[in-house]
C-alpha positions, -999 to +999 in steps of 0.1 A: +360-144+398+334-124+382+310-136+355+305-111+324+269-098+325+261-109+298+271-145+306+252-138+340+217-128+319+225-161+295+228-182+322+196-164+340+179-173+305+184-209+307+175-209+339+140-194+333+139-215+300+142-249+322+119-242+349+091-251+327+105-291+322+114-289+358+079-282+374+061-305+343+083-331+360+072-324+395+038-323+385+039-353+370+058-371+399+026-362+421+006-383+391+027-413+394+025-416+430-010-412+425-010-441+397+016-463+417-003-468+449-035-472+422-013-506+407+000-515+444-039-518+457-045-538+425-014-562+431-022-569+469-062-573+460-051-598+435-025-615+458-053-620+481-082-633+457-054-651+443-049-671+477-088-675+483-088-692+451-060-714+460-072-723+497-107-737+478-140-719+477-172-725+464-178-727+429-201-697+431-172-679+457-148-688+430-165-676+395-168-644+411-132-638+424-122-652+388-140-624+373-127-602+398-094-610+386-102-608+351-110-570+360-080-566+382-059-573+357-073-550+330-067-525+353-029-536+359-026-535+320-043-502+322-018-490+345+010-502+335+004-481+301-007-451+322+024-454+343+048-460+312+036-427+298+040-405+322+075-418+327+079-410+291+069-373+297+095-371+326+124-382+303+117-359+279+113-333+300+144-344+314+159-347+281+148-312+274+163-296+304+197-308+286+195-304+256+186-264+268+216-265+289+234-278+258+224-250+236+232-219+261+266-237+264+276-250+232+260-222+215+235-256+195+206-248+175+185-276+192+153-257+194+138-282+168+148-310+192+133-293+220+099-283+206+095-323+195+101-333+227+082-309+244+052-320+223+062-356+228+062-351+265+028-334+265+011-362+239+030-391+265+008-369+295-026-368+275-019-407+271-014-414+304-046-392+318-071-408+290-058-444+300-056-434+343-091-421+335-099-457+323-088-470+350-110-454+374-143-459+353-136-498+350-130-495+390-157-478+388-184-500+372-168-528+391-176-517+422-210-509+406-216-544+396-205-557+427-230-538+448-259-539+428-291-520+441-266-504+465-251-487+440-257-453+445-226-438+428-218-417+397-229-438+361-191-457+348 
């Protein structure tokens, strides 16, 4: 069956149109491995202080894995936002991808809906980089205040 050509150049249009959303997607993907094994160290570090804590330490052992905690879980907060954002950027990415699909097919003025969700999408990323960025400085000057004079890192 053959396709009209200009069906053919339509359909070569959306294609080039979604491959934007689609690599914003996989770029982002590589972020939230990144920020998922980030949370999963935090979550097994806390696990463990967690069971020092329970099995009875000193009270100067314990003050400091309490504050360790304190800081772990900032950063599981800290994640947890970073993480939600960047899956908010893949939905609307995702959501943009259809709703281009949508418009070559149903012939839908949706380009309003796009262009908010494609600035949605990039806002959700910025969010998500500022708050991972966070993260590593309070990792960061954590370590630093573990160390002490040892420290001989970049200033958090």
């Amino acid at each position: 069956m053959a396709v009209a050509p200009e069906a053919a150049g339509e359909l070569a249009h959306l294609l080039q149109t979604s491959i934007s959303p689609i690599a914003l997607i996989s770029g982002v993907g590589l972020l939230l491995l990144s920020m998922t094994n980030r949370l999963s160290r935090v979550i097994d570090r806390s696990r463990s202080l967690s069971a020092q804590l329970r099995a009875g330490a000193t009270d100067a052992d314990a003050a400091r894995e309490r504050a360790q905690l304190r800081v772990l879980a900032k950063r599981a907060r800290l994640l947890w936002i970073a993480i939600a954002s960047v899956m908010v950027t893949v939905l609307c990415a995702c959501t943009m991808v259809l709703l281009l699909t949508a418009m070559a097919f149903l012939q839908a003025n949706l380009r309003l809906a796009v262009v908010v969700l494609f600035f949605a999408a990039l806002l959700a990323l910025l969010v998500s980089a500022i708050v991972f960025f966070a993260d590593v400085l309070l990792s960061l000057r954590a370590l630093r205040t573990e160390m002490g004079d040892a420290w001989d890192g970049p200033a958090a």
